[in-house]
mmCIF file of the C-alpha atoms, coordinates in Angstrom:
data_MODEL
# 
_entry.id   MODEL 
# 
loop_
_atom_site.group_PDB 
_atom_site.id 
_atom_site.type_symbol 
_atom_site.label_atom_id 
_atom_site.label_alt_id 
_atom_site.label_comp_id 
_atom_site.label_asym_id 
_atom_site.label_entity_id 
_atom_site.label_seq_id 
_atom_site.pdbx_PDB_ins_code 
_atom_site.Cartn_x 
_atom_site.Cartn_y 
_atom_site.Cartn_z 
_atom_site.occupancy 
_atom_site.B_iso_or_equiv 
_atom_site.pdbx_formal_charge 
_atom_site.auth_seq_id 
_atom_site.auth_comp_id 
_atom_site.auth_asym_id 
_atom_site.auth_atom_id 
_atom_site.pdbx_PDB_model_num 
ATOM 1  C CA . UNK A 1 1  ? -9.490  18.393 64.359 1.00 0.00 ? 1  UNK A CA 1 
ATOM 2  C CA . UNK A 1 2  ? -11.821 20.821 62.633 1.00 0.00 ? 2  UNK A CA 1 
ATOM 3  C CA . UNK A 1 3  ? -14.765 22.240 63.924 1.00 0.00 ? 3  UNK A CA 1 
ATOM 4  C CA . UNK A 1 4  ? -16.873 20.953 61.748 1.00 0.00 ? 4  UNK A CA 1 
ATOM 5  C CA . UNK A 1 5  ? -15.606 17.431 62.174 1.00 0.00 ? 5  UNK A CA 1 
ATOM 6  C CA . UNK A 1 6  ? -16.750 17.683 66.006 1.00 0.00 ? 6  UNK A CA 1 
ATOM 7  C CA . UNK A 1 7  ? -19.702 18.631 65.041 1.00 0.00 ? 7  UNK A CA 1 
ATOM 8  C CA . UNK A 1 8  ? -20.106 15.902 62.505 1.00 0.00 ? 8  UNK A CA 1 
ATOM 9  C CA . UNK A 1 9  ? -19.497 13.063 65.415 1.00 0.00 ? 9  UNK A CA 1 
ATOM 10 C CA . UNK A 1 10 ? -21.447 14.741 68.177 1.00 0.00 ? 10 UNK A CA 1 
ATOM 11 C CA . UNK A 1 11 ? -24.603 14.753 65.710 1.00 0.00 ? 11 UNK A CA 1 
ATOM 12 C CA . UNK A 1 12 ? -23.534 11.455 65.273 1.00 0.00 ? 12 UNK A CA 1 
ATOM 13 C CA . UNK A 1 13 ? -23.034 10.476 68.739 1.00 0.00 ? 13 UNK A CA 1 
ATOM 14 C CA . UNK A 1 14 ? -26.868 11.711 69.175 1.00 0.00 ? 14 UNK A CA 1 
ATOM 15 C CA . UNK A 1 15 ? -28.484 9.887  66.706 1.00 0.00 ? 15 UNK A CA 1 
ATOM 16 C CA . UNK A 1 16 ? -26.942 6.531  67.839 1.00 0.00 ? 16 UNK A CA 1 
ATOM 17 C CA . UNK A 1 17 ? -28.765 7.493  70.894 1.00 0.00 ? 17 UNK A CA 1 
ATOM 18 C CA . UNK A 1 18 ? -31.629 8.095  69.249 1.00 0.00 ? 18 UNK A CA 1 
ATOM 19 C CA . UNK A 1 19 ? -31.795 5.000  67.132 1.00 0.00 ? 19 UNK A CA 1 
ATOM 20 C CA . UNK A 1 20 ? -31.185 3.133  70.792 1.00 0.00 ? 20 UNK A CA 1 
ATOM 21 C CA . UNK A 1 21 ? -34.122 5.090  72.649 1.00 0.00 ? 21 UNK A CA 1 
ATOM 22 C CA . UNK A 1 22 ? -36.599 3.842  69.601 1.00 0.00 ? 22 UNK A CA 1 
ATOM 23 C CA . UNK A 1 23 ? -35.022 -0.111 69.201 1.00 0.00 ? 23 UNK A CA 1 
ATOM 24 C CA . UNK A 1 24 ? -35.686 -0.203 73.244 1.00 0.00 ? 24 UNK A CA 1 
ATOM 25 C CA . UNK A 1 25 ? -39.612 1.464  72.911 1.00 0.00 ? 25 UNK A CA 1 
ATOM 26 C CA . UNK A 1 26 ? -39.726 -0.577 70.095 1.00 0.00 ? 26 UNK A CA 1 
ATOM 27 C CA . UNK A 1 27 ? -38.551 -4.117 71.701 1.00 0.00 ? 27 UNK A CA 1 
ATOM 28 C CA . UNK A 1 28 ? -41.053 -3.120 74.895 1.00 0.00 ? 28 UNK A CA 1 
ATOM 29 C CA . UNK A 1 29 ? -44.241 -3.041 72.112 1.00 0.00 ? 29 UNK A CA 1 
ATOM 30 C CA . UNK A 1 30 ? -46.400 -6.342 71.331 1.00 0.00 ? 30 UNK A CA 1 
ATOM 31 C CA . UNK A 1 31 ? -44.337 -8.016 68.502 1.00 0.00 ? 31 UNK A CA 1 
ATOM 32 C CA . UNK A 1 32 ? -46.615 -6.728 64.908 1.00 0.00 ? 32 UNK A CA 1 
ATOM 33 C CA . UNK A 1 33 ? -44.791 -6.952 61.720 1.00 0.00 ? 33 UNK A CA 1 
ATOM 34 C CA . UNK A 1 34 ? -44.364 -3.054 61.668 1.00 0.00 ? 34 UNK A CA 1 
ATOM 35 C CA . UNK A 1 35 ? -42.732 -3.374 64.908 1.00 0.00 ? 35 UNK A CA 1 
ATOM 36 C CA . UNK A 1 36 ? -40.207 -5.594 64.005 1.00 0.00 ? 36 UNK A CA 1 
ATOM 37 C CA . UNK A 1 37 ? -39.412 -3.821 60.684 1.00 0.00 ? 37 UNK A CA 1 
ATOM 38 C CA . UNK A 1 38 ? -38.684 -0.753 63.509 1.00 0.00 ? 38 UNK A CA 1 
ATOM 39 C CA . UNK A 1 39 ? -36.040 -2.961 65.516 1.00 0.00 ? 39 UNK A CA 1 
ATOM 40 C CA . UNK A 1 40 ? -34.624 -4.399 62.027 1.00 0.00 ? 40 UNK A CA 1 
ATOM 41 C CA . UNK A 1 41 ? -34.508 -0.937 60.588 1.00 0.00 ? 41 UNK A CA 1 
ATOM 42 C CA . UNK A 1 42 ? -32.823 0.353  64.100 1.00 0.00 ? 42 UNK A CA 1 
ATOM 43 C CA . UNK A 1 43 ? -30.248 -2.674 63.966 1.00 0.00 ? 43 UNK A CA 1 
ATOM 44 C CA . UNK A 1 44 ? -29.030 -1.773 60.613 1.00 0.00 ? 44 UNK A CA 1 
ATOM 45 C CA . UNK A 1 45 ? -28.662 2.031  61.125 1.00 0.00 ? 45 UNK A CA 1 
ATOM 46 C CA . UNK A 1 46 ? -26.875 1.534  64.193 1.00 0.00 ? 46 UNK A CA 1 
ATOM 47 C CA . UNK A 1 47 ? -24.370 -0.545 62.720 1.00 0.00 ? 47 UNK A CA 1 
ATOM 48 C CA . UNK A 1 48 ? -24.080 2.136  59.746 1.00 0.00 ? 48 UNK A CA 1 
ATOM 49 C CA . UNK A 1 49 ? -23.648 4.874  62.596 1.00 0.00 ? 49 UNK A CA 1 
ATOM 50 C CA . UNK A 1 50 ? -21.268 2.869  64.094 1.00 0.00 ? 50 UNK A CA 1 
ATOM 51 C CA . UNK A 1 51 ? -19.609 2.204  61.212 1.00 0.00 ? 51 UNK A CA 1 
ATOM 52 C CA . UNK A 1 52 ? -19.717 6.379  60.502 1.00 0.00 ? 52 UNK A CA 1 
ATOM 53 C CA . UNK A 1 53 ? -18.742 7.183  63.555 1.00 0.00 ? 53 UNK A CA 1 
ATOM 54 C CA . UNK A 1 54 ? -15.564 5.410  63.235 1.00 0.00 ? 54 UNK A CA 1 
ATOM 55 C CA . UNK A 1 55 ? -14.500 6.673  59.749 1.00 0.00 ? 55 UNK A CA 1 
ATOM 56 C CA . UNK A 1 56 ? -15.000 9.680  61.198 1.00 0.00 ? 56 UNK A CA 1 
ATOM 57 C CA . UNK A 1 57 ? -13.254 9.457  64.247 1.00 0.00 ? 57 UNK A CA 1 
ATOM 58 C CA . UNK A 1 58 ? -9.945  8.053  61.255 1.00 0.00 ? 58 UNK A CA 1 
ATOM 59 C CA . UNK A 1 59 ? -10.660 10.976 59.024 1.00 0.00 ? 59 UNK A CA 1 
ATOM 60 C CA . UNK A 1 60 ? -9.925  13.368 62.373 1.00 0.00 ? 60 UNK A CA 1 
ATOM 61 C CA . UNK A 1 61 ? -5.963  13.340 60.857 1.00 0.00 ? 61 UNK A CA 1 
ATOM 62 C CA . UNK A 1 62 ? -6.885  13.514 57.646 1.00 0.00 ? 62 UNK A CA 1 
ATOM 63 C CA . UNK A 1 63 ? -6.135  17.385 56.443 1.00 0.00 ? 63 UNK A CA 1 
ATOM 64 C CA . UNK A 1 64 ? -8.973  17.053 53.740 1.00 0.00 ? 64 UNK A CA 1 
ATOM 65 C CA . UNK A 1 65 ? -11.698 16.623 56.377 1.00 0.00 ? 65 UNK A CA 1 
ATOM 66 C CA . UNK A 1 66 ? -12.854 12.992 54.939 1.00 0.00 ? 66 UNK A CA 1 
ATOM 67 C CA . UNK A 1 67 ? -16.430 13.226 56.268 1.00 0.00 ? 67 UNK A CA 1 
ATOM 68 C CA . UNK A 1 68 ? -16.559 16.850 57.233 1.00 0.00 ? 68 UNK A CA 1 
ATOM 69 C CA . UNK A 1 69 ? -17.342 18.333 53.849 1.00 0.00 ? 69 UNK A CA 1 
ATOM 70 C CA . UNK A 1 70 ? -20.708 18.705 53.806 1.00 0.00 ? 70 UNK A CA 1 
ATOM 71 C CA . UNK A 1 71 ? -21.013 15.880 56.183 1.00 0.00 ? 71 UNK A CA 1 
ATOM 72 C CA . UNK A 1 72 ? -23.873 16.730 58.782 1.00 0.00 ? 72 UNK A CA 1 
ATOM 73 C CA . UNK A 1 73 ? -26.205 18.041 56.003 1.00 0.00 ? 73 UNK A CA 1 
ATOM 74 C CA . UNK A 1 74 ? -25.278 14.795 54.665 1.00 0.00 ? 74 UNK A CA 1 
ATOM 75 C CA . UNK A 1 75 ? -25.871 12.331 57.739 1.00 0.00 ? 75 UNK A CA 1 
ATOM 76 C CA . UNK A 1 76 ? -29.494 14.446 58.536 1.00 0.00 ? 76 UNK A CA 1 
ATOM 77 C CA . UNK A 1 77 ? -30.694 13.651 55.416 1.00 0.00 ? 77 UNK A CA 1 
ATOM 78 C CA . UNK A 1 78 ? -29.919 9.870  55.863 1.00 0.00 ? 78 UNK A CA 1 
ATOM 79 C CA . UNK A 1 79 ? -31.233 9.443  59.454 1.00 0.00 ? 79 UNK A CA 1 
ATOM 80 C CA . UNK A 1 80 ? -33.406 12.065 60.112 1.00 0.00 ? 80 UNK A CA 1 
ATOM 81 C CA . UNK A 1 81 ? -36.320 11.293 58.004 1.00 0.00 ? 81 UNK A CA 1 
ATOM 82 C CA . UNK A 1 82 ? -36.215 7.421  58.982 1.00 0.00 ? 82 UNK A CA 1 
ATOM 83 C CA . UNK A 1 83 ? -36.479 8.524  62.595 1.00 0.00 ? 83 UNK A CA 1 
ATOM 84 C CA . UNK A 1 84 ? -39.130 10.571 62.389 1.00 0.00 ? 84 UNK A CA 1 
ATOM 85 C CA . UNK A 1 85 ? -41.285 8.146  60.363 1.00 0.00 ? 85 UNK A CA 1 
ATOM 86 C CA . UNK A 1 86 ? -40.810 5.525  62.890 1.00 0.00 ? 86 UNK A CA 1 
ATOM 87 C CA . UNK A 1 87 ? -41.643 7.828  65.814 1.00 0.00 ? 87 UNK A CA 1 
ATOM 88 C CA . UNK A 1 88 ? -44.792 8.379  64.330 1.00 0.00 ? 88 UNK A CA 1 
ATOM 89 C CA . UNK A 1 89 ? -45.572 4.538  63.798 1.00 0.00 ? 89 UNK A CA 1 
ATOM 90 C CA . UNK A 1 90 ? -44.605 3.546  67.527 1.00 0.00 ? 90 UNK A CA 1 
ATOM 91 C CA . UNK A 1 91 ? -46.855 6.441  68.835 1.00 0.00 ? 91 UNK A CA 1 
# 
C-alpha cells in the first residue's frame, strides 16, 4: 500500500472523528433549526466518509492508487470547509 494511500485513510479516519465530536456537541444543544441542519449535515458526511473510507481501504490493491492521486487535497477541500463553518455556528 502506498504512502500516500495511508495517508489518505488516516486523514480520513480523523475527520470521521471529527464529524462525530460536532453531531454529539451538536445533539447536546437546544434543538434550533440551525442545529439540526448541523446533525443532518454530520449524518450525511459520515455516511460519505464511511463510504470513502471503504473505497479506499478496496483501492489499497489496486496498483493505480484509486483514491490516492491527488486524494487528500481532494477530501480537505470537501470536508474541511463544512467543518469549520459549523464550528463556528455551534460556538
Amino acid at each position: 500500500m502506498s504512502q500516500s494511500l495511508l495517508e489518505l485513510r488516516e486523514y480520513l479516519a480523523d475527520t470521521h472523528r471529527m464529524f462525530r465530536a460536532l453531531k454529539t456537541l451538536a445533539e447536546s444543544r437546544s434543538k434550533t433549526k440551525k442545529v439540526k441542519a448541523c446533525i443532518t449535515t454530520c449524518q450525511i458526511f459520515l455516511v460519505r466518509l464511511n463510504a470513502t473510507i471503504e473505497a479506499a481501504k478496496a483501492s489499497g490493491s489496486d496498483p493505480q492508487g484509486g483514491l490516492s492521486i491527488g486524494g487528500i487535497t481532494i477530501q480537505k477541500s470537501i470536508y474541511e470547509d463544512v467543518l469549520e463553518y459549523w464550528k463556528g455556528i455551534l460556538k
